[in-house]
N, C-alpha and C positions, 0 to 999 in steps of 0.2 A: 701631914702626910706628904711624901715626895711624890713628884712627878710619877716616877717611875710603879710606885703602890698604887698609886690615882690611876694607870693605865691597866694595868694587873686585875685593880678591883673592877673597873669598867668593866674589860672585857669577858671577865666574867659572869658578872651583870647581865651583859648580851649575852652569852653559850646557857644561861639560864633562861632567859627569855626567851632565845630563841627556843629550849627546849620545853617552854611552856605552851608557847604559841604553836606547835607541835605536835603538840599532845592535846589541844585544843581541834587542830583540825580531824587529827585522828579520831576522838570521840564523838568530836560533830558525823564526821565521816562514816562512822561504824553503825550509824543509823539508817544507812541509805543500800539499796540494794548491790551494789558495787564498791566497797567499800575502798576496794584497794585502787581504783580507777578512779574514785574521787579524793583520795589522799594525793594519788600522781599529779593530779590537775593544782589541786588546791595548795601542796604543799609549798611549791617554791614563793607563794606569794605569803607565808607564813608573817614575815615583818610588817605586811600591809595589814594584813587580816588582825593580826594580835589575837584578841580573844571575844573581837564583835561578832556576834552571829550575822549584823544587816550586810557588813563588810564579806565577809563567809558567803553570803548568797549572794551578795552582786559582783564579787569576782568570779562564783562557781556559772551564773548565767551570764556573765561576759565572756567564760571562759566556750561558752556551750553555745553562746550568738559566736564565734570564732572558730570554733569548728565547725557550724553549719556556712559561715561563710565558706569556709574550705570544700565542704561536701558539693557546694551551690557549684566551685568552679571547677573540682572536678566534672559533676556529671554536667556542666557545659564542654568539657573537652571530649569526654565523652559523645556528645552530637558532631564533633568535627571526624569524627573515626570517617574510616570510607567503607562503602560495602555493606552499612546496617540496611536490616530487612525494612521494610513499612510498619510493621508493631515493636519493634527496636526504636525508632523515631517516636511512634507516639510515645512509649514508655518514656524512656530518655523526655522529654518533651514534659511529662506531664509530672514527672520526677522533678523536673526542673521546676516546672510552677507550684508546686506544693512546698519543696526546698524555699522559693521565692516567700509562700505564706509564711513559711516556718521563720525565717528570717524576720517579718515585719510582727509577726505574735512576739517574738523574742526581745525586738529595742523595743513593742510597746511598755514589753514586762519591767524591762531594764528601764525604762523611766516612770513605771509607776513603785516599783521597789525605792526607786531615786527619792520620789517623791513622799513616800510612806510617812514615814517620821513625822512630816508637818501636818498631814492629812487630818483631818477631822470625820471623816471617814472609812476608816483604816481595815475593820472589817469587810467590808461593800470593794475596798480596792485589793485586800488580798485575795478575795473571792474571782477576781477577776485576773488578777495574778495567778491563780492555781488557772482556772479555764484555759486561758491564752498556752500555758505551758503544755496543760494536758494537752491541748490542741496541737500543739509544733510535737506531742508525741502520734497523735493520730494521722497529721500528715506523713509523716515520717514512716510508720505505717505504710500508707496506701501504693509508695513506690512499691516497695516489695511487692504486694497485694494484686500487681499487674502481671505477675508473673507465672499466675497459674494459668496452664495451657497454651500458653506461649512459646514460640522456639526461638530462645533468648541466648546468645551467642555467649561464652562462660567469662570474657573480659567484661560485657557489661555487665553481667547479671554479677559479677565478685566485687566490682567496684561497687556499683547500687549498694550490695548487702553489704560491704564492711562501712560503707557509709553512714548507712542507716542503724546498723546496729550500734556503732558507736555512739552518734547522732542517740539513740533510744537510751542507752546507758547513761548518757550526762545528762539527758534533761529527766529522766526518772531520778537519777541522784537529786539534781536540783529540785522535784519537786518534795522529796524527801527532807531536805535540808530546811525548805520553808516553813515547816511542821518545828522547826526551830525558834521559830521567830513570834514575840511577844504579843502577834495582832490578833 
């Protein structure tokens, strides 16, 4: 075979693969309540992922610990604003400390997902893996939650909710996704 057939046949090789691995995350994805929100996230890492589900779910919650890092320093810049009321402050405030939970249930997840595979106790850690996540959706939650009866100024209260709503959407994807996985 020439050169030139050998680069031919390759790359075709990849545009197959890659549309395997593609079609891989879409199906994974079309289980999860956001489907088309968990294809966006997940697709471009399509070459990483290939066709492992463990791979699948610890880019989807690396992907979701990275966006709540994101949310963490929005709603920190959010407390720099000038002019927020006294229940503006605490919300913001307690928005932030929950965002802070949400972030340490999230690497714990991501390292016990890490460690699964070797695990001898693989049940007992996925179980704890679902809890932690549903939890980073309960906090996630509760900012909103501070909002009834409140006179919440419409910049923070937009930031909070697209925050959190997204925030809600990835990690419900994600926990949908683990309902994939062999344990």
């Amino acid at each position: 075979m020439s050169t030139s057939m050998q680069t031919v046949s390759a790359a075709t090789t990849n545009k197959a693969s890659a549309k395997t691995y593609k079609e891989f995350i879409k199906s994974a994805c079309n289980s999860t309540t956001y489907p088309k929100l968990c294809y966006k996230a997940l697709s471009p890492s399509a070459s990483a992922i290939k066709t492992d589900t463990n791979k699948l779910c610890n880019i989807a919650l690396s992907f979701t610990l990275n966006a709540t890092y994101n949310a963490s320093s929005s709603i920190d810049s959010l407390s720099k604003m000038k002019g927020l009321s006294p229940s503006e402050k605490e919300i913001i405030h307690d928005c932030a400390e929950t965002t802070g939970e949400a972030i340490d249930e999230l690497e714990k997840s991501l390292k016990t997902l890490a460690n699964l595979q070797g695990s001898g106790h693989k049940a007992d850690e996925m179980n704890d893996l679902k809890t932690w996540v549903s939890a980073v959706l309960t906090d996630e939650y509760t900012c909103t939650d501070e909002f009834g009866g409140q006179k919440v100024s419409k910049a923070v209260k937009n930031t909070i909710n697209k925050s959190v709503l997204y925030l809600a959407q990835l990690t419900s994807n994600c926990l949908a996704l683990f309902n994939l996985l062999d344990y």
